[in-house]
C-alpha positions as CSV (number, residue, x, y, z in Angstrom):
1,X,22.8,-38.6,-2.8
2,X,24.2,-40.2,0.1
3,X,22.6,-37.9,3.2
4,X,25.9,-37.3,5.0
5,X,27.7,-36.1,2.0
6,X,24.9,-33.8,0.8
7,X,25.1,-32.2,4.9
8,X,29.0,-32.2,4.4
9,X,29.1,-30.6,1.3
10,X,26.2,-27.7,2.6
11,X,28.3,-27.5,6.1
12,X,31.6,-26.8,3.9
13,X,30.0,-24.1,1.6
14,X,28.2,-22.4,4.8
15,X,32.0,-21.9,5.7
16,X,33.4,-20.8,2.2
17,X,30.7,-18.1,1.9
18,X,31.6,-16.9,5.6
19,X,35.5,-16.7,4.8
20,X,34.7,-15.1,1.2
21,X,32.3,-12.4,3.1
22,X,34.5,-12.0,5.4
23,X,31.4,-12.1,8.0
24,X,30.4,-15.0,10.9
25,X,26.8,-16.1,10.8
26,X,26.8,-19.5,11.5
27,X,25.1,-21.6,14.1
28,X,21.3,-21.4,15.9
29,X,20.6,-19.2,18.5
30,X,17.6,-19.7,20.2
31,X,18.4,-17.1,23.8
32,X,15.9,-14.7,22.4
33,X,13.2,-16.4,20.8
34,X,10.1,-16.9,22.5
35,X,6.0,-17.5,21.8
36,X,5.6,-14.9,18.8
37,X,9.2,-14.6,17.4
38,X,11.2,-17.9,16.3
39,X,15.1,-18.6,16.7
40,X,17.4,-16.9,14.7
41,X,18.7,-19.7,12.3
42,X,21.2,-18.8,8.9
43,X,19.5,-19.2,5.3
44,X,21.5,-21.7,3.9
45,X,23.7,-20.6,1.4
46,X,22.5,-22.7,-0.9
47,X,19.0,-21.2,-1.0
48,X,20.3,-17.7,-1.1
49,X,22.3,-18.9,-4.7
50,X,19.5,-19.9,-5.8
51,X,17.3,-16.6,-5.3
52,X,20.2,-14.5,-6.6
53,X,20.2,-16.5,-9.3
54,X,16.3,-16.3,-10.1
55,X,16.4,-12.6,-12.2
56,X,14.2,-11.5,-9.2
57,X,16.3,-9.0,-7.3
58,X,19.1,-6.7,-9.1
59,X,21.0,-3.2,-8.0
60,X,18.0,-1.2,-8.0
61,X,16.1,-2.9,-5.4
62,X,16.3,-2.1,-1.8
63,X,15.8,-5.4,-0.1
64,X,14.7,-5.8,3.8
65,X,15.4,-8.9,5.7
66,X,12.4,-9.2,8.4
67,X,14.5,-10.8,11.3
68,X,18.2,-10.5,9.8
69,X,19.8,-12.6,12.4
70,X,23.5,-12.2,11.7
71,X,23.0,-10.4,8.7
72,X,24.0,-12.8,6.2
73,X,20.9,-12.7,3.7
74,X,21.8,-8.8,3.8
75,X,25.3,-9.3,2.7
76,X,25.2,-12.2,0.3
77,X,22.3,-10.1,-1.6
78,X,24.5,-6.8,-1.6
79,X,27.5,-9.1,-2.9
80,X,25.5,-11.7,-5.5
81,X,22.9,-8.5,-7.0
82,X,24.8,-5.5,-5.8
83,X,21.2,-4.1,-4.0
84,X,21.2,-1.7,-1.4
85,X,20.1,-4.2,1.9
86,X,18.2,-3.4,5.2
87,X,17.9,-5.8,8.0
88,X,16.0,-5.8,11.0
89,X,16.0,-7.6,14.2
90,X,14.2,-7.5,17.4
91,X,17.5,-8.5,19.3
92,X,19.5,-6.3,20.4
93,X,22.7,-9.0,20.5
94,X,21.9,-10.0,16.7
95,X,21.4,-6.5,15.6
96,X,25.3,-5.9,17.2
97,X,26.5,-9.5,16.0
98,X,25.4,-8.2,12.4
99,X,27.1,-4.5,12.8
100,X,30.1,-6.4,13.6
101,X,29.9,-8.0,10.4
102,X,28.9,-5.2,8.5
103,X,32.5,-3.5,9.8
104,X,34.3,-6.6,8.0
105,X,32.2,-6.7,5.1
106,X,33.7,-4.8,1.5
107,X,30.5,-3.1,0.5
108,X,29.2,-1.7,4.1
109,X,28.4,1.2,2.9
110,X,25.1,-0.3,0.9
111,X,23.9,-2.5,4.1
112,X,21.9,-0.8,7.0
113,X,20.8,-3.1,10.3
114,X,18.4,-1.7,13.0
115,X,16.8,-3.0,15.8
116,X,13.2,-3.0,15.6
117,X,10.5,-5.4,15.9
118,X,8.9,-5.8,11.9
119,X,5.3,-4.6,13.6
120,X,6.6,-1.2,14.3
121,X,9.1,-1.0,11.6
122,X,8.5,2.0,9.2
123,X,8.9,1.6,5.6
124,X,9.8,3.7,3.1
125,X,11.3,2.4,-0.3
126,X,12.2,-1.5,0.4
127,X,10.4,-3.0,-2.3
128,X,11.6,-6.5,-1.5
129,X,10.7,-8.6,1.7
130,X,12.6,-11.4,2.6
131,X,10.7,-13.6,5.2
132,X,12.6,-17.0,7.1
133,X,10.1,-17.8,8.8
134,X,10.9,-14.6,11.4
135,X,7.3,-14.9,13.6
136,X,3.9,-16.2,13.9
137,X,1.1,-14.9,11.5
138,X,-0.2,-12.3,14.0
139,X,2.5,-10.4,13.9
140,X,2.8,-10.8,9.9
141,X,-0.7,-9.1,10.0
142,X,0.6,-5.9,11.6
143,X,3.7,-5.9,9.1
144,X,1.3,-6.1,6.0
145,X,-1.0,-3.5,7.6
146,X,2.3,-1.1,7.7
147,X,3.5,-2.4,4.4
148,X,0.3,-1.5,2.7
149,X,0.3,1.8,4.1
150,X,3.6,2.2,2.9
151,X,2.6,1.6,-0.8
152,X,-0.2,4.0,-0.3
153,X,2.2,6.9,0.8
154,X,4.9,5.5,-2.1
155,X,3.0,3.3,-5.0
156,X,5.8,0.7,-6.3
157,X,5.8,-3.1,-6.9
158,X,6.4,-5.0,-4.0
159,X,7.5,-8.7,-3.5
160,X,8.0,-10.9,-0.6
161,X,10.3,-13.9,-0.4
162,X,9.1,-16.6,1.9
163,X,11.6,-19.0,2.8
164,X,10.6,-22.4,4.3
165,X,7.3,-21.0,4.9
166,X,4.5,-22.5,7.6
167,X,1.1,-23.3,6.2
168,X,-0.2,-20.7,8.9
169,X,2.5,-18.4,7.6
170,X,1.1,-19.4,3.6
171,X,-2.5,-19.4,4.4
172,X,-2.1,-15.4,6.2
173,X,-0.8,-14.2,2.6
174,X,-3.0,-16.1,0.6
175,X,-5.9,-14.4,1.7
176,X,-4.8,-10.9,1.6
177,X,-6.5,-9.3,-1.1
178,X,-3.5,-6.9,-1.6
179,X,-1.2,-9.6,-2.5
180,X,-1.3,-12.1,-5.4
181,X,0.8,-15.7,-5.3
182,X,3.5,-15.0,-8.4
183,X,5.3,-17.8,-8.2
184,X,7.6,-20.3,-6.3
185,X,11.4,-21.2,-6.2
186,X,12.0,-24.9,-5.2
187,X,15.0,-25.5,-3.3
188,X,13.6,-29.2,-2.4
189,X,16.6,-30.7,-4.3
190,X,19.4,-29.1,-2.4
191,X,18.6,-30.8,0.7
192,X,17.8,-34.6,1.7
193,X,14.2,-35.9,2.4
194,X,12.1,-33.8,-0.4
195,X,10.4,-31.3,2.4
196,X,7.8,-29.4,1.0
197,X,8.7,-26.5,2.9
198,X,11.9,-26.1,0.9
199,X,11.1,-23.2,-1.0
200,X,10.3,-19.7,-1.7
201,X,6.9,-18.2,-2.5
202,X,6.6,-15.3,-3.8
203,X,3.6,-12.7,-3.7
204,X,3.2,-9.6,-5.2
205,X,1.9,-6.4,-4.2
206,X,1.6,-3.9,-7.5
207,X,0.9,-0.3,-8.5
208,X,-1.9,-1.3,-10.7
């Protein structure tokens, strides 16, 4: 596929999915990024029609987006799988940018952003993760230190989504003994250039 029409046609849907979700998460933003936490930069839409599509997540899940951005994994979930949706953002400006969405978007009522660094986020029910590559491996330790005490307090299956994941970010999860590699969503033939990192992992935490 020529490489200029494949971007054109993944610019254009970015743009249809904003106007039909009546939200605005387009565009990189690096102002608060810095050593441990990474830019806030949009899952493409095409990845997120993918997941949706994979059977993975349906209405009874509560999904949490670990560094939400805009919001926009949040709402396309809620709108493709009709899940209740949580996203959290150590920004202040992102967590408003995505409030500001959440005000346009039809199903508000089943979306809930709050600022709050993953480390010290406390979990409750969310019994999916979605990762985009949010922060550095030391901080995913703490998260999986409060996810696991979370299970302890409430036993459920767990699953985390890794989007365009690191190999530091792959190699933290494959050696936590509470969580087993399930399986793996390629997305390398949406884009150009066959990336490796095009893809989800998925790893499982489970009440047995």
């Amino acid at each position: 596929m020529d490489g200029n029409k494949s971007a054109n046609t993944i610019y254009l849907r970015e743009l249809d999915w904003d106007r039909k979700l009546n939200i605005h998460t387009t565009g990189r933003d690096d102002s608060d990024s810095d050593e441990q936490n990474f830019p806030y930069e949009p899952t493409p839409y095409v990845v997120l029609e993918r997941l949706s599509e994979s059977g993975y997540i349906r209405k009874e899940h509560h999904v949490l987006d670990c560094g939400c951005g805009k919001g926009r994994v949040c709402f396309f979930l809620t709108d493709a799988c009709g899940c209740r949706t949580t996203g959290i953002d150590m920004s202040e400006k992102m967590v408003q940018i995505a409030e500001n969405n959440r005000s346009r978007f039809p199903k508000k009522k089943q979306v809930d952003f709050q600022k709050c660094s993953a480390e010290y986020f406390k979990f409750t029910d969310e019994d999916i993760l979605f990762f985009f590559n949010p922060f550095t491996e030391t901080i995913l330790h703490g998260v999986i230190g409060h996810i696991r005490k979370s299970w302890c307090a409430n036993p459920r299956q767990i699953r985390l989504f890794c989007y365009y994941p690191s190999d530091e970010f792959v190699s933290c999860l494959m050696t936590e003994p509470d969580f087993i590699f399930e399986d793996e969503i390629d997305c390398r033939d949406l884009f150009d250039g066959n990336n490796a990192r095009e893809r989800i992992l998925i790893f499982k935490m489970d009440t047995v």
